[in-house]
Backbone bond lengths (Angstrom), bond angles and torsions (degrees), N, CA, C in turn:
res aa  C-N    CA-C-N  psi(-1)  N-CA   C-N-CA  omega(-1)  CA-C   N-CA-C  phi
1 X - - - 1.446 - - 1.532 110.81 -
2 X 1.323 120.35 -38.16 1.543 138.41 174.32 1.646 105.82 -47.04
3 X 1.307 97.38 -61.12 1.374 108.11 -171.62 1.398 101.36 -60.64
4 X 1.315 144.23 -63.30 1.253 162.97 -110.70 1.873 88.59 -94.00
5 X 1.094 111.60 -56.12 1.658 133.66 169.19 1.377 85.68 -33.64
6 X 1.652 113.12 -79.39 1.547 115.65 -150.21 1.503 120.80 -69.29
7 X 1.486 108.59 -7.13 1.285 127.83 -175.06 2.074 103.49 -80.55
8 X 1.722 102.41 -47.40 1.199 106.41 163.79 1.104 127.79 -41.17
9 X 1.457 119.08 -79.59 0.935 139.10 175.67 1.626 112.26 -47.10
10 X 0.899 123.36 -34.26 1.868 96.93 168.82 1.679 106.36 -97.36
11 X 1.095 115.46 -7.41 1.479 112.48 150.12 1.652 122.03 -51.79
12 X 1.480 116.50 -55.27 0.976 129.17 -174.87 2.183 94.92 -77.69
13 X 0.925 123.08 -60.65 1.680 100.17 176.64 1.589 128.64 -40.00
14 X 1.771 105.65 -23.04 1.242 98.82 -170.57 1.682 111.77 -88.45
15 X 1.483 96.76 -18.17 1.366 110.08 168.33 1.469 122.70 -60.65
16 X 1.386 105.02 -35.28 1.508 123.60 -176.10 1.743 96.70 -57.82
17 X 1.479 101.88 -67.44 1.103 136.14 -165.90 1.494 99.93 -53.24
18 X 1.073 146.36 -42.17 0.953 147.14 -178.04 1.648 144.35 -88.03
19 X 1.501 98.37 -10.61 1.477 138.26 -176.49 1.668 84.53 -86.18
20 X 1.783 77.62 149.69 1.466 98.10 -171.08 1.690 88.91 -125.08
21 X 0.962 117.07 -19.15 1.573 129.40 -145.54 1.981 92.12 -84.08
22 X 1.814 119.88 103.96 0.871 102.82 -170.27 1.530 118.75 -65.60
23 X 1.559 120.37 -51.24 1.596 133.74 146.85 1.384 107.93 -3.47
24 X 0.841 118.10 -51.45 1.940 107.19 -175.02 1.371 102.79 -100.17
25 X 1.391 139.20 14.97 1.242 150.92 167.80 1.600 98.16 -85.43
26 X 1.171 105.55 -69.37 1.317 114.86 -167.47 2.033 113.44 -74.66
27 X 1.244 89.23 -13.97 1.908 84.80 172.99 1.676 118.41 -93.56
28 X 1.461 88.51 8.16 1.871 99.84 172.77 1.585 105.77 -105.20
29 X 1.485 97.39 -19.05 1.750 98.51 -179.41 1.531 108.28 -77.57
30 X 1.252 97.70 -27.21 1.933 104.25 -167.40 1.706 82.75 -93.90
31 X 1.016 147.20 -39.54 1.429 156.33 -178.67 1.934 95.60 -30.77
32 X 1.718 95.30 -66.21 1.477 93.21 -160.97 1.647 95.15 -113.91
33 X 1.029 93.21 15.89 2.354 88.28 151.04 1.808 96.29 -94.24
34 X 1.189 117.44 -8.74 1.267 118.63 172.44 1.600 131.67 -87.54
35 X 1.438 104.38 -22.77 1.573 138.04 172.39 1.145 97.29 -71.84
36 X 1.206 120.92 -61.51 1.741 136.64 -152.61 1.545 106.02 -73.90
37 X 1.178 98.14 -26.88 1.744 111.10 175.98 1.479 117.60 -74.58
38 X 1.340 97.64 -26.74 1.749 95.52 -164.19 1.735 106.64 -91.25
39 X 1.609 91.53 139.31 1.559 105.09 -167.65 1.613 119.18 -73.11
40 X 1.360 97.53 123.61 1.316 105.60 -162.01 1.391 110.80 -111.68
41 X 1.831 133.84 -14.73 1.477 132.12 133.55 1.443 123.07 -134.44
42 X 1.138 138.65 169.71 1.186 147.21 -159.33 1.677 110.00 -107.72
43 X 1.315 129.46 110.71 1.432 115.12 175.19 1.986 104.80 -49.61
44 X 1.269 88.67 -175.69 1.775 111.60 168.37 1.291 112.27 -41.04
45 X 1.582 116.06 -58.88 0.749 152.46 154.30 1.527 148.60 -36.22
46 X 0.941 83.55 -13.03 1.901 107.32 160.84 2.112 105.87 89.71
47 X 1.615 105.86 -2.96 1.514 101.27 -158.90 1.500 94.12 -92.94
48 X 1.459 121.22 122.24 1.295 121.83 158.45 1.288 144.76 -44.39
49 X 1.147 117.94 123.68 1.934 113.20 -159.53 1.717 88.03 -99.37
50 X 1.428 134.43 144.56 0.886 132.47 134.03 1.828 150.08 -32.83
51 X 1.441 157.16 175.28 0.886 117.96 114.65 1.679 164.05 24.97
52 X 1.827 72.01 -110.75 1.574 86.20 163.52 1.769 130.83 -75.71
53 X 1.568 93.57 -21.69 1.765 74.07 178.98 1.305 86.36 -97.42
54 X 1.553 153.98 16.94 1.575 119.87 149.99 1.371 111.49 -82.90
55 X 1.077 125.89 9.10 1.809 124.84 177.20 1.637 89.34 -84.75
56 X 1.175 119.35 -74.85 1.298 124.73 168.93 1.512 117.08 2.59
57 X 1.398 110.23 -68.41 1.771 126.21 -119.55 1.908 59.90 -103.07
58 X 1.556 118.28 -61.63 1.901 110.13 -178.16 1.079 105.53 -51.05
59 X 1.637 157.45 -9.08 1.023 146.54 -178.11 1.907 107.17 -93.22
60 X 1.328 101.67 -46.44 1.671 102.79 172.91 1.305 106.99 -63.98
61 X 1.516 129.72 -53.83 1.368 99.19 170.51 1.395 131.23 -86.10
62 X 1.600 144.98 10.05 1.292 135.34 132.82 1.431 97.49 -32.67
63 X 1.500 132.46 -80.74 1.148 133.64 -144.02 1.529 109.60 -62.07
64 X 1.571 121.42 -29.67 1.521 115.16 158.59 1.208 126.22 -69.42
65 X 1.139 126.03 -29.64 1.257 134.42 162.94 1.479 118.27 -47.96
66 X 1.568 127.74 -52.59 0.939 144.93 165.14 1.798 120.61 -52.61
67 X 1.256 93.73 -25.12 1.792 109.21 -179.58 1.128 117.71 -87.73
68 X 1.522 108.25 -8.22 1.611 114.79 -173.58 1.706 100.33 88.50
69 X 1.710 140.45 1.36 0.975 83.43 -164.49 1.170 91.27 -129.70
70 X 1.477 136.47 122.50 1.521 173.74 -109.89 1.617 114.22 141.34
71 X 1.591 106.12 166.67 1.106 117.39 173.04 1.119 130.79 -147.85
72 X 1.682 129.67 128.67 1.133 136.78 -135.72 1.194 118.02 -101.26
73 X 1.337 142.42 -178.18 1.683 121.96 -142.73 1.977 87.22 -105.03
74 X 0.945 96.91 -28.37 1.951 99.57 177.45 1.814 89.93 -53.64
75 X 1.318 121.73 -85.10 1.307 139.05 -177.85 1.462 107.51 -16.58
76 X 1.237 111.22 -53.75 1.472 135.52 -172.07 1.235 107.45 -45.79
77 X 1.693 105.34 -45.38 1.563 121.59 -136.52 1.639 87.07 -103.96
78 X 1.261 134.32 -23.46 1.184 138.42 -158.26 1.686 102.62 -103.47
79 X 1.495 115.32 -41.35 1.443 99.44 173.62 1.768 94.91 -80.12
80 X 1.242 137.98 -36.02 1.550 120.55 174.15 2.179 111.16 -23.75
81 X 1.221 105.24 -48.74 1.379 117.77 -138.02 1.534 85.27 -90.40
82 X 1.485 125.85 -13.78 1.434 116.86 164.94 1.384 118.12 -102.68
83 X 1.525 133.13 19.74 1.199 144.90 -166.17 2.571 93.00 -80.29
């Protein structure tokens, strides 16, 4: 099935690649500004995140994560107990 994907997919680049036809260039661009749009989880809050801005929003926090700056379930548990 892995393969079968990867077999597509450079099927489909060479197609890309090979099209002259600007119109069908541009209805794959609006295609996956259309992908990228569609809501893929819901905050707390009920407001739908897209795609692309949840790659985003996982990329700012990898990068806090990476900075040290998060907080850990001890931490958590210790300002809880002074509330």
């Amino acid at each position: 099935m892995i393969m079968e994907l990867a077999v597509k997919k450079e099927e489909l680049i060479k197609w890309i690649q090979n099209s002259k036809d600007e119109d069908v260039i541009n209805k794959i661009i609006a295609l996956k500004s259309d992908i990228d749009k569609q809501v893929v989880i819901h905050t707390i809050n009920g407001c739908p995140i897209g795609r692309e801005e949840y790659g985003i929003l996982l990329n700012e926090a990898d990068n806090r994560i990476s900075s040290g700056e998060y907080t850990t379930v001890e931490n958590l548990e210790k300002e809880i107990e002074d509330w």
